[in-house]
N, C-alpha and C positions, 0 to 999 in steps of 0.2 A: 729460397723456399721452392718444393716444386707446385706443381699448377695444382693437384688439391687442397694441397697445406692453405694457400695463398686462397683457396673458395671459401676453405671453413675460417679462415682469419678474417676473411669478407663481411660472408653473412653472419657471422659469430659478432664483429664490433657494430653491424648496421639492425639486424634483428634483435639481439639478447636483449639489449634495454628495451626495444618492441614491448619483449615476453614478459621482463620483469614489472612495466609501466602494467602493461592491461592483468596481469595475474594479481598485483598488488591492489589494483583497484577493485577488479572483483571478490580480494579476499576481504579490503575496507570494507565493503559494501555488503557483505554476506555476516560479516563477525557483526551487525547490527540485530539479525536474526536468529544464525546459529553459534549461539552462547557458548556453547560447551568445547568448539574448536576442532571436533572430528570431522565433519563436514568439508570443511574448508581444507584439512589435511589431505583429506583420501581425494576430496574433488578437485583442489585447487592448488593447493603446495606440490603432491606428490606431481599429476600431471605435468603440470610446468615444471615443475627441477627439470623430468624428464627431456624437457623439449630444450631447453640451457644447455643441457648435456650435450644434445644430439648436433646441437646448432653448432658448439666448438671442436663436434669430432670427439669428443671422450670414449672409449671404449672401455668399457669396465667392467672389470672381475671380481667378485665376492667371493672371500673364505671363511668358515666358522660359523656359517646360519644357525649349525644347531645349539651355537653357545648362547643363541636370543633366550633368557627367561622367557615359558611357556606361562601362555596364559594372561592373567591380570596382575601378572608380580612385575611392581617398580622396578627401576634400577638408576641407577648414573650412570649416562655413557659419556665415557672419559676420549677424546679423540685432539692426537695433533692437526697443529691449522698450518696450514703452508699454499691455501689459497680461497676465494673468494667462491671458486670453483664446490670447495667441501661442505659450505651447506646442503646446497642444490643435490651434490654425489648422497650424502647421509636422508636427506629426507625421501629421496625417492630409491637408494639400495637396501637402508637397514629393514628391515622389515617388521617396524615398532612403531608406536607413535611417538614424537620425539616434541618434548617444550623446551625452547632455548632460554636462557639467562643473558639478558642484556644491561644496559648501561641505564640508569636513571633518569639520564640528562635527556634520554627520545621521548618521555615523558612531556615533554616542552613541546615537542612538534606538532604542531597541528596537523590533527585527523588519524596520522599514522601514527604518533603513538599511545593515544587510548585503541586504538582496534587491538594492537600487539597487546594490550590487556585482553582486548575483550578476547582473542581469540587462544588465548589461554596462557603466554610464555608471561616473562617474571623480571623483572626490574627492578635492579637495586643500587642502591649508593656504595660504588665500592669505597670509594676514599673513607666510609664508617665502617670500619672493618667489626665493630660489633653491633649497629643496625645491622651492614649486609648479611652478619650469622644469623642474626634474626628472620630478616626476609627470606635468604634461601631456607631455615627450618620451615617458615612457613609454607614454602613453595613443596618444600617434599612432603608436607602434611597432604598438599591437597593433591599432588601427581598420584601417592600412595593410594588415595579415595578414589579416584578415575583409572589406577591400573595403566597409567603411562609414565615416562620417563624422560628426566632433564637429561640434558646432552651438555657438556665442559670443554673448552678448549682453554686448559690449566696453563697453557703458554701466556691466554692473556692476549695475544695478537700473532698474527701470519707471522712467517718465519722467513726474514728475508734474504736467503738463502737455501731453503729447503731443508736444512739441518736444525736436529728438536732443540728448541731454548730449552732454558730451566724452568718448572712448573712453577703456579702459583699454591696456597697448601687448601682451599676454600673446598673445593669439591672433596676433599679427604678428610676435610674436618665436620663437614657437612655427612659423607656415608658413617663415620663413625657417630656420630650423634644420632644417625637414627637407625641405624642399622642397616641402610640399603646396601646389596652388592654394587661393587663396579664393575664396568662395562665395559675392558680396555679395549678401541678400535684404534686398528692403525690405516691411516692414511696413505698410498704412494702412489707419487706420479702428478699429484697435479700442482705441484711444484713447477714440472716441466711443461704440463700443458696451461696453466696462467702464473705466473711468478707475480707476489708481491708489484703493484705500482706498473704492473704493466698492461695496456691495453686490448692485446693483441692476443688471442688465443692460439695453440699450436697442437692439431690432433692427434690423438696418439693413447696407450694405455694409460689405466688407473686402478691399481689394485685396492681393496678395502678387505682389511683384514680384522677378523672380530675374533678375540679371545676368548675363554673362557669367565665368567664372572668370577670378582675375587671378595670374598665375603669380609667385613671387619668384625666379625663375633669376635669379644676377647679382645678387643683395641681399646687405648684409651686415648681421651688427648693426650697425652704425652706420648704415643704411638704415632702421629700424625707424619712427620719427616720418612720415618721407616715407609711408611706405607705409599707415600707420597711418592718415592724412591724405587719402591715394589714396582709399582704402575710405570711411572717410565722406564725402568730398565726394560720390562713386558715390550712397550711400545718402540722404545728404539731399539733393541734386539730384532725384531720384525721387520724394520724398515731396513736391516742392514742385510739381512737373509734371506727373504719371503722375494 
């Protein structure tokens, strides 16, 4: 490695949990007052992704802003995971407000996972595959009402090796029940700059590539695999070109 590489691997493994410890705290401690969750976005998620970013050397490029639905129109943004790096890249490059879908089980943890209610993202039991339909409808009832949008990562987990898994079908069974467009963003690069399991960061580019929305008017469930299939050929096309 040479002698940059080796500063941002530095301060990147010695700060980032710094940044993660005090941003999480002050987002627990703020979701007590501000209920609604945009607060904490604009003041405390976006800022810090930002400073995670800068810490591991990330350079990143954005393509496709103007495919962001204007205005207060939902959507589902659908994005491959290939690193731990892509929350932090999505909440401070998309330029939307984004509630994620997590696991039930953080539910259980004290402190942090009632804030992650309060501060607006969604919790659900996947292994009930028809509660979870139920919860995510819920969830898009109320993202619809506030004019923001859930964000999927239909792999299900990081990709460990960079290369896209097979999706899971929830966020397409989900847009076709309510109508929402998707929101294919493609992810590259920080596969290479944090890989899966490893602790070390490595600076260098990150491209984020946001497609055009793809609407399921005219879908039915029985439609769900096609569309499902639409979407990642979208996304790994881009990853192999872009």
């Amino acid at each position: 490695m040479n002698p940059y590489a080796v500063l941002v691997a530095t301060r990147a493994l010695i700060l980032i949990p710094v940044v993660v410890v005090i941003g999480s705290g002050a987002a627990i401690a703020l979701s007590f007052f501000a209920r609604d969750g945009s607060v904490i976005w604009k003041g405390i998620i976006r800022p810090f992704s930002q400073a995670i970013l800068w810490l591991a050397g990330v350079e990143v490029s954005v393509s496709g802003e103007e495919n962001v639905p204007s205005g207060k129109q939902s959507c589902i943004v659908v994005f491959n995971h290939q690193s731990n790096m892509d929350i932090p890249l999505l909440a401070r490059h998309l330029p939307m407000q984004l509630r994620f879908i997590g696991k039930a089980e953080l539910k259980a943890v004290p402190v942090f996972g009632p804030a992650i209610l309060r501060m607006g993202h969604f919790l659900i039991k996947r292994q009930d595959h028809t509660g979870a339909l139920q919860d995510l409808s819920r969830a898009a009832s109320c993202i619809r009402r506030t004019g923001l949008s859930l964000a999927f990562a239909p792999e299900g987990t990081r990709s460990p090796d960079g290369r896209l898994l097979p999706f899971k079908k929830g966020a397409f069974v989900l847009a076709i029940q309510t109508g929402l467009p998707i929101l294919p963003v493609a992810i590259k690069g920080t596969f290479e700059r944090l890989p899966k399991k490893s602790l070390i960061a490595r600076p260098g580019p990150v491209k984020v590539i946001i497609h055009p929305p793809v609407s399921p008017e005219g879908l039915t469930y029985e439609d769900r695999v096609h569309f499902m299939e639409k979407i990642r050929d979208i996304i790994e096309l881009s990853l192999k070109t872009s």
